[in-house]
Biotite code that builds the C-alpha atoms (Angstrom):
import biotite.structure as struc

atoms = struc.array([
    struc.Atom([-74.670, -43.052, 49.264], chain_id="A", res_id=1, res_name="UNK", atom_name="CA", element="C"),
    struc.Atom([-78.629, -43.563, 49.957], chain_id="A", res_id=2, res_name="UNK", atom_name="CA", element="C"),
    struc.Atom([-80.060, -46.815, 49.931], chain_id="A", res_id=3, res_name="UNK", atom_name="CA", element="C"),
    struc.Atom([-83.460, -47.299, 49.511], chain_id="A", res_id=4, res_name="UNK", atom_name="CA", element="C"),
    struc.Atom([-84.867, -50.967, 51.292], chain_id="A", res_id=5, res_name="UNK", atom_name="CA", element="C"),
    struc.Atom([-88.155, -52.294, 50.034], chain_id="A", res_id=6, res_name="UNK", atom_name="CA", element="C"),
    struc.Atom([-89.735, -55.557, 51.428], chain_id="A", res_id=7, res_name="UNK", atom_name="CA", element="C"),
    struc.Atom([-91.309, -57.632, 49.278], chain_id="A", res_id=8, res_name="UNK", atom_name="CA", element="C"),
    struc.Atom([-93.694, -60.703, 49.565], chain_id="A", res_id=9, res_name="UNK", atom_name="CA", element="C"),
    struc.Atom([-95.360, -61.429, 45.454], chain_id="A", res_id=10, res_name="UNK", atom_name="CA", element="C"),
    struc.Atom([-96.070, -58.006, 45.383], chain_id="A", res_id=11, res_name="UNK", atom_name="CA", element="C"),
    struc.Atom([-94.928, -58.190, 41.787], chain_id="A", res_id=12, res_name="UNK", atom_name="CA", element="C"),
    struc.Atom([-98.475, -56.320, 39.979], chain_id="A", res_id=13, res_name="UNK", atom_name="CA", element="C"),
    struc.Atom([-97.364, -53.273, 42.217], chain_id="A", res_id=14, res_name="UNK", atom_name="CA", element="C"),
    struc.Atom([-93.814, -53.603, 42.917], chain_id="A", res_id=15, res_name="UNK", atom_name="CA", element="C"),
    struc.Atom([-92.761, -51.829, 39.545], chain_id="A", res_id=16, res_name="UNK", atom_name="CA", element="C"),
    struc.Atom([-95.398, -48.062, 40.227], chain_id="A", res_id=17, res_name="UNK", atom_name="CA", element="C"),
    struc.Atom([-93.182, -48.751, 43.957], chain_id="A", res_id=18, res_name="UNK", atom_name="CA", element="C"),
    struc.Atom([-90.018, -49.073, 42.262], chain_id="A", res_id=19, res_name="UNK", atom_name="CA", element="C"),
    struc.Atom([-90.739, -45.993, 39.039], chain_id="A", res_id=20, res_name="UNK", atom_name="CA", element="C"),
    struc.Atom([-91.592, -43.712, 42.371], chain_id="A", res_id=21, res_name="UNK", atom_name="CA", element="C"),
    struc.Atom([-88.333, -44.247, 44.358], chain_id="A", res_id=22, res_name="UNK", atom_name="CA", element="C"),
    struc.Atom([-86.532, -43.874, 41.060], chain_id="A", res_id=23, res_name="UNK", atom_name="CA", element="C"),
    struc.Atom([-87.934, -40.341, 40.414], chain_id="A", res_id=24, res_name="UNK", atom_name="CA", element="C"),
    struc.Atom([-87.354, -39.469, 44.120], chain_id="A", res_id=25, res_name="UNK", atom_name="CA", element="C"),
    struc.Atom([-83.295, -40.528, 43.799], chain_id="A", res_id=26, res_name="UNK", atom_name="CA", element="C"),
    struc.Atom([-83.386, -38.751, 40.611], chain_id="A", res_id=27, res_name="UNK", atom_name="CA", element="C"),
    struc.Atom([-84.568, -35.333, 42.423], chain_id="A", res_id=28, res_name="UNK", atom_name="CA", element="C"),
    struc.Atom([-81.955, -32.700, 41.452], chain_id="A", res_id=29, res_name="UNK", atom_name="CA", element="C"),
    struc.Atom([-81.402, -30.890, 44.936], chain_id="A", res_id=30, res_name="UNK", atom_name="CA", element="C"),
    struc.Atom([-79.938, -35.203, 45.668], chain_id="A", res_id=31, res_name="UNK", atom_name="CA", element="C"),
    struc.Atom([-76.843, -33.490, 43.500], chain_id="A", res_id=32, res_name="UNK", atom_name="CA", element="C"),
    struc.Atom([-75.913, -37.150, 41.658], chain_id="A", res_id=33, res_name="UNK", atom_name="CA", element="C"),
    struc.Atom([-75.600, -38.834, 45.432], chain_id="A", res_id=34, res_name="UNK", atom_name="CA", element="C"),
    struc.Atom([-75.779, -42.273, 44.335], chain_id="A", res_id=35, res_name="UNK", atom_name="CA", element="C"),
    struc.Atom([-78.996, -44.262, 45.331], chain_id="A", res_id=36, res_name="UNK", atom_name="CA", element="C"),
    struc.Atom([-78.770, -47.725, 45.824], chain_id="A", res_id=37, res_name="UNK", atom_name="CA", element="C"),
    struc.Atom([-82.601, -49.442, 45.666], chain_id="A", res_id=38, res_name="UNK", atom_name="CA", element="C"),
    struc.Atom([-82.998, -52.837, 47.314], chain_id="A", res_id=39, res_name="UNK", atom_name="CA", element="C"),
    struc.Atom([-85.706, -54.984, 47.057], chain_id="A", res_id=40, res_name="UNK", atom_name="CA", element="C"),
    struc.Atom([-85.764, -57.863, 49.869], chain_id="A", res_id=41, res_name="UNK", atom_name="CA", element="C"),
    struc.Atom([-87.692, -60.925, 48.656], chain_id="A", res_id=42, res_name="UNK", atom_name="CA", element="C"),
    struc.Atom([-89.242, -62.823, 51.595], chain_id="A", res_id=43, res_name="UNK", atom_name="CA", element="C"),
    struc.Atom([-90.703, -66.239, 50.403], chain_id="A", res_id=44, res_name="UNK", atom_name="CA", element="C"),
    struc.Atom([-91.697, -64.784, 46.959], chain_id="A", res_id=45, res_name="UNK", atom_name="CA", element="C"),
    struc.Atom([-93.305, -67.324, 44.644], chain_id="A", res_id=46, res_name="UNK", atom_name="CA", element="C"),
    struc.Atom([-94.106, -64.568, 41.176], chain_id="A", res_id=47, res_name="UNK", atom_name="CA", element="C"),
    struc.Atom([-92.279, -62.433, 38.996], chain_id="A", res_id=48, res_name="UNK", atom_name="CA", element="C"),
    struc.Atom([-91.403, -59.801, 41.879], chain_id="A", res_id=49, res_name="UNK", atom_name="CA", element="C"),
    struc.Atom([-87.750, -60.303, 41.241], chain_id="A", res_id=50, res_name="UNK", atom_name="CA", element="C"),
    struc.Atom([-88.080, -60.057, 37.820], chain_id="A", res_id=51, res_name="UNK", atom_name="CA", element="C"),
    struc.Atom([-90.134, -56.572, 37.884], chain_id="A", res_id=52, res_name="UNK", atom_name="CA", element="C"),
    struc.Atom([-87.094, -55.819, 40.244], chain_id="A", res_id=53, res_name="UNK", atom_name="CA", element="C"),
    struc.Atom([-84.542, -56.549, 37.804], chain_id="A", res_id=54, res_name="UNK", atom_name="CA", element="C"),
    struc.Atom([-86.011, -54.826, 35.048], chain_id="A", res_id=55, res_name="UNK", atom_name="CA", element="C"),
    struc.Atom([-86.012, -51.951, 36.739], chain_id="A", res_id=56, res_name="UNK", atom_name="CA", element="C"),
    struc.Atom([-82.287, -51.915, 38.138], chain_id="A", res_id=57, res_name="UNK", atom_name="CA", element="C"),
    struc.Atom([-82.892, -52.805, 41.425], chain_id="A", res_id=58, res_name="UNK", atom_name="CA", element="C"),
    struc.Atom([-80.712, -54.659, 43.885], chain_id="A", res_id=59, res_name="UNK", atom_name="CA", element="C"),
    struc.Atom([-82.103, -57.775, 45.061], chain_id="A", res_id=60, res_name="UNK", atom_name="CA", element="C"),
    struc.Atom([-81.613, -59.578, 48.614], chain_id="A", res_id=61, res_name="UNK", atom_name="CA", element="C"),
    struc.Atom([-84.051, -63.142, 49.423], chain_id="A", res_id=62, res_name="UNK", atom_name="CA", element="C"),
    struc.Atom([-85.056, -65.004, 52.680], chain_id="A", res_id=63, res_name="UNK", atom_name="CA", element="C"),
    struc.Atom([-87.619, -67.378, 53.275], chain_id="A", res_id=64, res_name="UNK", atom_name="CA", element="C"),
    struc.Atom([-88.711, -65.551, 56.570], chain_id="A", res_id=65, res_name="UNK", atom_name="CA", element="C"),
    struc.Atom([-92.484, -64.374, 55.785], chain_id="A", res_id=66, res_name="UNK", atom_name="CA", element="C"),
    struc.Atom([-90.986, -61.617, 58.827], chain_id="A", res_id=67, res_name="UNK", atom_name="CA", element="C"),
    struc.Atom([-91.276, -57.855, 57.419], chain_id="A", res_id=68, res_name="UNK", atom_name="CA", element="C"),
    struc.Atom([-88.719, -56.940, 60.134], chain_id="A", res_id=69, res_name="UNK", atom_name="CA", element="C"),
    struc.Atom([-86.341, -59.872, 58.981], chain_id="A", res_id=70, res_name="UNK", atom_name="CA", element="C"),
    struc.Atom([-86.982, -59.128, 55.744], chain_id="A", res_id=71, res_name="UNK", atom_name="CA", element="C"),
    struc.Atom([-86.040, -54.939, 56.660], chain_id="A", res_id=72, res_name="UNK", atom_name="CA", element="C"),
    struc.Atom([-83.373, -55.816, 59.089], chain_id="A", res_id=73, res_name="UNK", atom_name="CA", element="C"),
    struc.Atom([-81.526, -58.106, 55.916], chain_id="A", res_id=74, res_name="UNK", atom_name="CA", element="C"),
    struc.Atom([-82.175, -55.148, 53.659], chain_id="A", res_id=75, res_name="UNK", atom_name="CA", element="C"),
    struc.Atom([-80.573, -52.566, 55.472], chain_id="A", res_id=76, res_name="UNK", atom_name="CA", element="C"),
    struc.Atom([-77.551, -55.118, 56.315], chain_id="A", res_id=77, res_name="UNK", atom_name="CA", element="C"),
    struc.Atom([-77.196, -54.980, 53.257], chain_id="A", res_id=78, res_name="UNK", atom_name="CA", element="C"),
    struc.Atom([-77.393, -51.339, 52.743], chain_id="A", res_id=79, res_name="UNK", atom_name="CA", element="C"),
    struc.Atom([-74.741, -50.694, 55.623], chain_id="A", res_id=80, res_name="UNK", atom_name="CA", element="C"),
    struc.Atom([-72.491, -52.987, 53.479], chain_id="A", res_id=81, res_name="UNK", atom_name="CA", element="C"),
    struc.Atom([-72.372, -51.289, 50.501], chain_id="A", res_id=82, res_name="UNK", atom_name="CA", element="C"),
    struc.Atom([-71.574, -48.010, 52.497], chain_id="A", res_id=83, res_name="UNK", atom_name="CA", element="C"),
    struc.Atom([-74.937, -46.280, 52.856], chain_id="A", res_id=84, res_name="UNK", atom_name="CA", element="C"),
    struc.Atom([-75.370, -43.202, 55.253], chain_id="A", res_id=85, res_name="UNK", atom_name="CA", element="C"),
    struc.Atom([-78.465, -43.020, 54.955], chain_id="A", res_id=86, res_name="UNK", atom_name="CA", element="C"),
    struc.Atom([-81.481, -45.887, 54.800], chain_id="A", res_id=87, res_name="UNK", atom_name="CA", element="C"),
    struc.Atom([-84.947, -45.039, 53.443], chain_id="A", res_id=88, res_name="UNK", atom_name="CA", element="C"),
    struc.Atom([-87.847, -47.721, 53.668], chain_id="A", res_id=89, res_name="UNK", atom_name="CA", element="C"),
    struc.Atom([-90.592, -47.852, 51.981], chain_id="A", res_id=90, res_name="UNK", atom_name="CA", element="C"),
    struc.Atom([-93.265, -50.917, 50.942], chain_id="A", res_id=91, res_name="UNK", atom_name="CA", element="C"),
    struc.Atom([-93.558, -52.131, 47.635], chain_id="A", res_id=92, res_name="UNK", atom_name="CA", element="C"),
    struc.Atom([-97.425, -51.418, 47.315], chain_id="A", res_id=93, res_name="UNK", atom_name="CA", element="C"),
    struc.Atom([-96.552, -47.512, 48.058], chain_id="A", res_id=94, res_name="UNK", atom_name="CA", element="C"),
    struc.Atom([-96.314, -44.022, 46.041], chain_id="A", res_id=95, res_name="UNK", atom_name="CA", element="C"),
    struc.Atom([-93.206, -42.058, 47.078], chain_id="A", res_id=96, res_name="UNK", atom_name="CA", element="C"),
    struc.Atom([-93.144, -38.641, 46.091], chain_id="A", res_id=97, res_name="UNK", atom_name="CA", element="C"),
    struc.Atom([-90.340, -37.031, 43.998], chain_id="A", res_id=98, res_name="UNK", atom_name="CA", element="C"),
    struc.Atom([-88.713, -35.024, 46.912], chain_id="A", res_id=99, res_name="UNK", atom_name="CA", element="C"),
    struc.Atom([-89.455, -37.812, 49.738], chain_id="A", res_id=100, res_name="UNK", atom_name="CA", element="C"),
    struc.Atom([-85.012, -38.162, 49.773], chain_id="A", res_id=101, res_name="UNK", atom_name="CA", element="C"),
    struc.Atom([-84.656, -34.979, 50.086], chain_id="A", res_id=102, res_name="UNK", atom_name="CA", element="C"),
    struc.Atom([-86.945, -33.954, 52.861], chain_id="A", res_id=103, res_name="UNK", atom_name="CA", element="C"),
    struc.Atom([-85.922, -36.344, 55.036], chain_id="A", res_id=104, res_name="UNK", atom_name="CA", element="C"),
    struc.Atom([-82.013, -35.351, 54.495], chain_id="A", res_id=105, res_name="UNK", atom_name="CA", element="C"),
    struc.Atom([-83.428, -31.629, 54.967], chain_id="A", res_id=106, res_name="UNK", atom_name="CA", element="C"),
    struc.Atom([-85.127, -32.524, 58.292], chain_id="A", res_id=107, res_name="UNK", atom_name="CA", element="C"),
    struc.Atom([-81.650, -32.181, 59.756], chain_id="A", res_id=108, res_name="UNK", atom_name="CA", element="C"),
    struc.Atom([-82.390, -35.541, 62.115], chain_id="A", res_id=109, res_name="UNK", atom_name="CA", element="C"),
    struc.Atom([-81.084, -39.006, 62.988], chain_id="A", res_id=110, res_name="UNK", atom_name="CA", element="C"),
    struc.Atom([-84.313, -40.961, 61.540], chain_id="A", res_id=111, res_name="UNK", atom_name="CA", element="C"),
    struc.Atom([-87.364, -38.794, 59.949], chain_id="A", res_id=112, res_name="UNK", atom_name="CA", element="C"),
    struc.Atom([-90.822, -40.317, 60.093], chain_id="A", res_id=113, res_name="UNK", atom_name="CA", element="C"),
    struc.Atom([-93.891, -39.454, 58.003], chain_id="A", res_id=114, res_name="UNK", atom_name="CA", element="C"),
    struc.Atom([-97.705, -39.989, 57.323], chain_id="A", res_id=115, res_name="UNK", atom_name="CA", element="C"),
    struc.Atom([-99.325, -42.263, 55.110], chain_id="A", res_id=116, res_name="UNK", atom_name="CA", element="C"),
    struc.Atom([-102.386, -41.791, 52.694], chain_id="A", res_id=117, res_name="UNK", atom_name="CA", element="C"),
    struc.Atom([-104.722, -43.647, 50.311], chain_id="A", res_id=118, res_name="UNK", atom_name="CA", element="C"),
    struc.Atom([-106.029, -42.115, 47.595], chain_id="A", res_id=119, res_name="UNK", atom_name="CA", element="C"),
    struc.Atom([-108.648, -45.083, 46.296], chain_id="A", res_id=120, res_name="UNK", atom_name="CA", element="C"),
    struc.Atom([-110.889, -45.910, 48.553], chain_id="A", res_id=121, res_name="UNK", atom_name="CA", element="C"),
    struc.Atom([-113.161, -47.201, 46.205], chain_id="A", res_id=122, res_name="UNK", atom_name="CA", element="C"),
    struc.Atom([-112.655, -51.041, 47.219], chain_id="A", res_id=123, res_name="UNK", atom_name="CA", element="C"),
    struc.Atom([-114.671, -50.468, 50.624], chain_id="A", res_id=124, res_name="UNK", atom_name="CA", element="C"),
    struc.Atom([-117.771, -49.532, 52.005], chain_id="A", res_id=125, res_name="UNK", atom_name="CA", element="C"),
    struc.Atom([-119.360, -46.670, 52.872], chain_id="A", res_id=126, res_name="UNK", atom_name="CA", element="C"),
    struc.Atom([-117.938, -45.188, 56.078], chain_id="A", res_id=127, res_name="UNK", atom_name="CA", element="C"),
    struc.Atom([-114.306, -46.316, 55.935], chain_id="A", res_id=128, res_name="UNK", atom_name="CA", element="C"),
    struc.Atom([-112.620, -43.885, 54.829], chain_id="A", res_id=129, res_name="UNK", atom_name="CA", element="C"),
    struc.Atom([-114.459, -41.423, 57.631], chain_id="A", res_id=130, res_name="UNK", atom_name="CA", element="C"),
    struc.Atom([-113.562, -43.921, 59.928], chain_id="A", res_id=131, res_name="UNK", atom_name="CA", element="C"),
    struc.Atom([-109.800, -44.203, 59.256], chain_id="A", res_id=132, res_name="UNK", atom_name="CA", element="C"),
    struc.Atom([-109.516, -40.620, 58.827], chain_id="A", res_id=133, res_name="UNK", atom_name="CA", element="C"),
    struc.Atom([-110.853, -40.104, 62.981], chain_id="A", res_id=134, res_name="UNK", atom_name="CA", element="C"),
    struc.Atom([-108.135, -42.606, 63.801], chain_id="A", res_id=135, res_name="UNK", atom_name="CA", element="C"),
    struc.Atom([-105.548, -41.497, 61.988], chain_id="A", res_id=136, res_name="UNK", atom_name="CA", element="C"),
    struc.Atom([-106.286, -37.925, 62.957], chain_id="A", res_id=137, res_name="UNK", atom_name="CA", element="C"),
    struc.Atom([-106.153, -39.114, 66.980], chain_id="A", res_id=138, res_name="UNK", atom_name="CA", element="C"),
    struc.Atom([-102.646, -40.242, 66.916], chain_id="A", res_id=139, res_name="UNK", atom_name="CA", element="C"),
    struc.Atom([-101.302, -36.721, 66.243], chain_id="A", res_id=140, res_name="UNK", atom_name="CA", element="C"),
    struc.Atom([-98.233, -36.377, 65.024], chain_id="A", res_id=141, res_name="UNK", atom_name="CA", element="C"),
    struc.Atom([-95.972, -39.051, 65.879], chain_id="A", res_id=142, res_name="UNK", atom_name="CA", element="C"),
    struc.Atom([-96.865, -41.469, 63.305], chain_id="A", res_id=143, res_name="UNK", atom_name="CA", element="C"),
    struc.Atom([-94.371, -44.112, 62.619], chain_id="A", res_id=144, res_name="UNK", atom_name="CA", element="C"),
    struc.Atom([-94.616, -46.190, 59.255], chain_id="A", res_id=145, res_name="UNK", atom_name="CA", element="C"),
    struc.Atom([-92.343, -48.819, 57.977], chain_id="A", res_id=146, res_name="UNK", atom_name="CA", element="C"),
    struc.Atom([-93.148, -47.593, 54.692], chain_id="A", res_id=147, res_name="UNK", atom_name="CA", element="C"),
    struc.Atom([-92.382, -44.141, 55.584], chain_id="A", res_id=148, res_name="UNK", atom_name="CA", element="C"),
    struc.Atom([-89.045, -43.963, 57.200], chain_id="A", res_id=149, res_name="UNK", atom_name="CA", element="C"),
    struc.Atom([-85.530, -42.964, 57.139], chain_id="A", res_id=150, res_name="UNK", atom_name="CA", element="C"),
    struc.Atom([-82.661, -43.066, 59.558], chain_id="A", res_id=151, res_name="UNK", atom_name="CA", element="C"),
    struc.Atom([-79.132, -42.083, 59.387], chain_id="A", res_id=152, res_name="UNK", atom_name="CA", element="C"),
    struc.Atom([-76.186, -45.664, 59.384], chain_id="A", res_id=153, res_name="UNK", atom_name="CA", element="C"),
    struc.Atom([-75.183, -44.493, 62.443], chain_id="A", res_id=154, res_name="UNK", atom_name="CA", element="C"),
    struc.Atom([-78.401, -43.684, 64.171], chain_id="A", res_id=155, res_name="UNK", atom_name="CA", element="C"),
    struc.Atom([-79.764, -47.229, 62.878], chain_id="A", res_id=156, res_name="UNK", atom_name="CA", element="C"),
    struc.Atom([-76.223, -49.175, 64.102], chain_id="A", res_id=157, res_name="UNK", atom_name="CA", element="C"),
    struc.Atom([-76.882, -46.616, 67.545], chain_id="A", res_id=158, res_name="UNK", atom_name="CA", element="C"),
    struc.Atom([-80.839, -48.460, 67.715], chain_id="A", res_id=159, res_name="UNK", atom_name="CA", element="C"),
    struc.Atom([-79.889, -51.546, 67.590], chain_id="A", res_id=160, res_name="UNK", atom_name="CA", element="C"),
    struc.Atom([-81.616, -52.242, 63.955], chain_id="A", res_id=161, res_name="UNK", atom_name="CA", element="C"),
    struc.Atom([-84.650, -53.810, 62.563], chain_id="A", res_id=162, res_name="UNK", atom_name="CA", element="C"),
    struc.Atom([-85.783, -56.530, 65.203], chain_id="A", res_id=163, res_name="UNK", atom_name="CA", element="C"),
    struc.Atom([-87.062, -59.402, 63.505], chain_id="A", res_id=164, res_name="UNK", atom_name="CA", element="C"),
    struc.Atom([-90.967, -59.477, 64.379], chain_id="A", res_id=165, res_name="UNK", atom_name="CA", element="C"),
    struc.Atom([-93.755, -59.685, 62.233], chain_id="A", res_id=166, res_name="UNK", atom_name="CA", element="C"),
    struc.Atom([-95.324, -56.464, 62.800], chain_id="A", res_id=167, res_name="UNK", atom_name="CA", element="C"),
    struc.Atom([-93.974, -53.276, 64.442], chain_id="A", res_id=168, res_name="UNK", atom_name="CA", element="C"),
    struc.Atom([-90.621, -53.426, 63.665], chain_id="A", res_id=169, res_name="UNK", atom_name="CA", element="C"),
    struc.Atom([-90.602, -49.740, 62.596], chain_id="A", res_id=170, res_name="UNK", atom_name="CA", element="C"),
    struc.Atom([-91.887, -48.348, 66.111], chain_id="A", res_id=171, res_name="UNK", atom_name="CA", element="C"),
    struc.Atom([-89.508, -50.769, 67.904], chain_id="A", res_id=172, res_name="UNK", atom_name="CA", element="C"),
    struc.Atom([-86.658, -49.261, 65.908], chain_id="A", res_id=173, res_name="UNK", atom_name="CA", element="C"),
    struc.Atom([-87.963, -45.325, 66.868], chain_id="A", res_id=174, res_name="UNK", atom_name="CA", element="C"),
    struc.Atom([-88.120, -46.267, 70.060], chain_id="A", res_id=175, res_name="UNK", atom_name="CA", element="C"),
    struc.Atom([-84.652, -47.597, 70.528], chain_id="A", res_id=176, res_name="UNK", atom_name="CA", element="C"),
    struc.Atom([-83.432, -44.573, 68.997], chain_id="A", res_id=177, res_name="UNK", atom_name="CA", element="C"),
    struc.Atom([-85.102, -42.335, 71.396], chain_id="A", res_id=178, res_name="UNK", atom_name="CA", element="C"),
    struc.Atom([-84.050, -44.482, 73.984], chain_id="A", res_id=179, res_name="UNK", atom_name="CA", element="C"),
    struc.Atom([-80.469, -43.782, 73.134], chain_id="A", res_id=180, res_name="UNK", atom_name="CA", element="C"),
    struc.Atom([-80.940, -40.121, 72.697], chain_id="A", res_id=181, res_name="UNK", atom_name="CA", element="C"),
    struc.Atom([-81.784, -40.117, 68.867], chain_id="A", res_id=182, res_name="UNK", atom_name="CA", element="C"),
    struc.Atom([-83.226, -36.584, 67.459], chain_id="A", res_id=183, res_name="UNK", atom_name="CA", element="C"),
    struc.Atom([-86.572, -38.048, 65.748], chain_id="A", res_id=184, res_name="UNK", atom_name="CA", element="C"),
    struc.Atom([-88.386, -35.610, 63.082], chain_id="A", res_id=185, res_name="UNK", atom_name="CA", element="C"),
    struc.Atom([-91.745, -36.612, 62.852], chain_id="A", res_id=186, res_name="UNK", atom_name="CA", element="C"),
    struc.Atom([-93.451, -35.351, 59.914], chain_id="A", res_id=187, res_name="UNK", atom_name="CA", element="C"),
    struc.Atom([-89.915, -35.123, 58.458], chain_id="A", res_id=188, res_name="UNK", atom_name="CA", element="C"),
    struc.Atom([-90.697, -37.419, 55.392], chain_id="A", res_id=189, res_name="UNK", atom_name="CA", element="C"),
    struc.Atom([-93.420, -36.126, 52.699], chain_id="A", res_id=190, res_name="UNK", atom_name="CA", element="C"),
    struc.Atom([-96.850, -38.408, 52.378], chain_id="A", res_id=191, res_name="UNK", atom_name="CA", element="C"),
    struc.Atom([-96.703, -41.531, 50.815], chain_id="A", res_id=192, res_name="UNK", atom_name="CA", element="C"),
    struc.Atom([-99.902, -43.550, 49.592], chain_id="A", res_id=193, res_name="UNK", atom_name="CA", element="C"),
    struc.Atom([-100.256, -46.791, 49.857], chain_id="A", res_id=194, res_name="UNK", atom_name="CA", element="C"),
    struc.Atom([-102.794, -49.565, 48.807], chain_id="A", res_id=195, res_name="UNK", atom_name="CA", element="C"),
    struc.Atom([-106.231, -49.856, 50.220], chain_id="A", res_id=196, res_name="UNK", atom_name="CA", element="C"),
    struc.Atom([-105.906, -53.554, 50.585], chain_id="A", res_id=197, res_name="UNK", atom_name="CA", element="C"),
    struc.Atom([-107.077, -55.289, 53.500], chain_id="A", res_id=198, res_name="UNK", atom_name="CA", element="C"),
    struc.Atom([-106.258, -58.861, 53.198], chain_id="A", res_id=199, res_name="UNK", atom_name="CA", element="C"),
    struc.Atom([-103.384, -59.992, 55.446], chain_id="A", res_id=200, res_name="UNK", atom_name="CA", element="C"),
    struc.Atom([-102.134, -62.760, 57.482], chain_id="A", res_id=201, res_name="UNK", atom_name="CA", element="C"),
    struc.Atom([-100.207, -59.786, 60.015], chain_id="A", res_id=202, res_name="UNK", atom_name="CA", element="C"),
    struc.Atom([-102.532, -59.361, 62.962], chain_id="A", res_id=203, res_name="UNK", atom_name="CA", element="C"),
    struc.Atom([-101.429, -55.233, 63.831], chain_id="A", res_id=204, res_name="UNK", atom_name="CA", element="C"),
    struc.Atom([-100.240, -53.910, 60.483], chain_id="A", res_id=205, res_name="UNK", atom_name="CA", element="C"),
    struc.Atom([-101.771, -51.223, 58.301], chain_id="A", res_id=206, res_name="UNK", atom_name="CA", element="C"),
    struc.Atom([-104.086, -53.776, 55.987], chain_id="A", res_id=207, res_name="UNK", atom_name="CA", element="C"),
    struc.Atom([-105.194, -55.363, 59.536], chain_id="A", res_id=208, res_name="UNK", atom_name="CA", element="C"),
    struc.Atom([-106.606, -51.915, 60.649], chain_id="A", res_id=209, res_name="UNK", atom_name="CA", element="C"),
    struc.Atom([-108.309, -51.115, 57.521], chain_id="A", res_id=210, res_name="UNK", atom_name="CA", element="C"),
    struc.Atom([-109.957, -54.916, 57.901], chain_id="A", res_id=211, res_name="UNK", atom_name="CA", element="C"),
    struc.Atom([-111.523, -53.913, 60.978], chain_id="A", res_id=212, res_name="UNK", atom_name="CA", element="C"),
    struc.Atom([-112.388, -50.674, 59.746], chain_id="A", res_id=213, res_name="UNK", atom_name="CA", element="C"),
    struc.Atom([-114.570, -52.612, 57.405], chain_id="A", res_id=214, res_name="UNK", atom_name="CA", element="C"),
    struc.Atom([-116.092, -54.752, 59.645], chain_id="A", res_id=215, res_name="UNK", atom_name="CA", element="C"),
    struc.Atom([-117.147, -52.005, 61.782], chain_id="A", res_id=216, res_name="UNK", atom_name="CA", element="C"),
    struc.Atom([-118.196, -50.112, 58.901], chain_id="A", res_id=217, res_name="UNK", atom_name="CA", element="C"),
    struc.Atom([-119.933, -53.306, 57.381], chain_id="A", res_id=218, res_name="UNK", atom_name="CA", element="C"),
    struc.Atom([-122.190, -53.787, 61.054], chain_id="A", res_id=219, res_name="UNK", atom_name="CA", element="C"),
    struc.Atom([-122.768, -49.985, 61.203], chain_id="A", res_id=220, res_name="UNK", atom_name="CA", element="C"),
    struc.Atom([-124.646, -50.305, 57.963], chain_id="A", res_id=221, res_name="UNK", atom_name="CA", element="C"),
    struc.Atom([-126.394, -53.538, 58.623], chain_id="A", res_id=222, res_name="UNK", atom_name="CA", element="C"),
    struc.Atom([-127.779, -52.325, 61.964], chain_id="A", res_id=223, res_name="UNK", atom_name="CA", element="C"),
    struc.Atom([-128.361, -49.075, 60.277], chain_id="A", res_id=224, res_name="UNK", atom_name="CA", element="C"),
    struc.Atom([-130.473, -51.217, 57.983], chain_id="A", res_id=225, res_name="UNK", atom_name="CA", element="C"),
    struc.Atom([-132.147, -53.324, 60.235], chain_id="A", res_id=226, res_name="UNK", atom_name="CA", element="C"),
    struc.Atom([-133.416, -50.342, 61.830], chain_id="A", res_id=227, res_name="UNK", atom_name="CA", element="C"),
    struc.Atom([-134.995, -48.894, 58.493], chain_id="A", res_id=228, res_name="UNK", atom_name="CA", element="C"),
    struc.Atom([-136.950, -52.008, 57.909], chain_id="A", res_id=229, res_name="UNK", atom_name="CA", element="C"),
])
């Protein structure tokens, strides 16, 4: 069995895209009817994410932790308990493509990790999306995502599992692994795209980059401005 562990905190206006994504992707033929169990981990949610889980057949896990690596760490738990041998993650504001299973069981590895990409950038200014494309593009190939991961039960009992910190959990975990002798295939897991949002309370994450993105973006144009008057 594959089990699929989303985090969740009121991400219920995009949890159900998330959820319609990972369905297609257990649904992918070359799978051959391998079960796939999808969990959704509620941390501190106060909307109708559980309910948009529900609806669409989802297992559901809470804590009160406001701790994405709590909140992973639970979900895979729970994963390992059901019998999974292999854990996928994934964030519930993210676009899985329909082979992203099957890739990373192709890559032939003990984890597989994989880019991510946003496809509307409309929501900020001028000079962003140049901007996070340079950065992106400088950390070559090793790119480790929380929302674009998988690793084997074994390889994830092996690591240690999910620590419980607020931000890079999934590079802790890939670490360990190597650590321990893991086989790592980066690029092993397709592109996934994922929201363009920048508010967050996580200093380090993905939406905390693209925040300072903007304001670097947002003072580039002002003195850019300045200058012209």
């Amino acid at each position: 069995m594959i089990s699929v562990v989303i985090p969740a905190h009121n991400e219920g206006p995009l949890l159900g895209e998330c959820l319609e994504a990972v369905a297609r992707a257990a649904h992918e033929p070359r799978l051959d009817h391998e079960p796939v169990d999808i969990v959704v981990v509620l941390d501190g949610c106060t909307d109708r994410s559980a309910a948009v889980a529900v609806r669409h057949g989802a297992q559901i896990v809470s804590l009160d932790a406001r701790c994405v690596g709590s909140a992973r760490a639970l979900g895979s738990s729970f994963a390992l308990g059901a019998g999974a041998r292999w854990i996928a993650c994934t964030d519930a504001d993210t676009i899985v493509p329909p082979d992203w299973l099957v890739a990373q069981l192709a890559a032939g590895a003990d984890a597989a990790c994989g880019p991510v990409g946003i496809v509307d950038w409309s929501a900020h200014p001028f000079g962003v999306r140049e901007r996070f494309l340079q950065h992106y593009g400088a950390l070559g190939e090793r790119r480790i995502h929380g929302a674009n991961l998988g690793i084997s039960a074994a390889a994830y009992r092996q690591a240690g599992g999910f620590l419980p910190l607020r931000q890079g959990e999934d590079a802790a975990l890939i670490a360990s692994l190597l650590e321990v002798g893991g086989r790592v295939a980066w690029n092993g897991s397709p592109r996934v795209t994922t929201s363009a949002r920048w508010e967050s309370l996580i200093e380090g994450g993905f939406a905390s980059l693209l925040r300072d993105l903007r304001e670097a973006s947002r003072l580039e144009l002002a003195g850019a401005a300045a200058v012209a008057a």
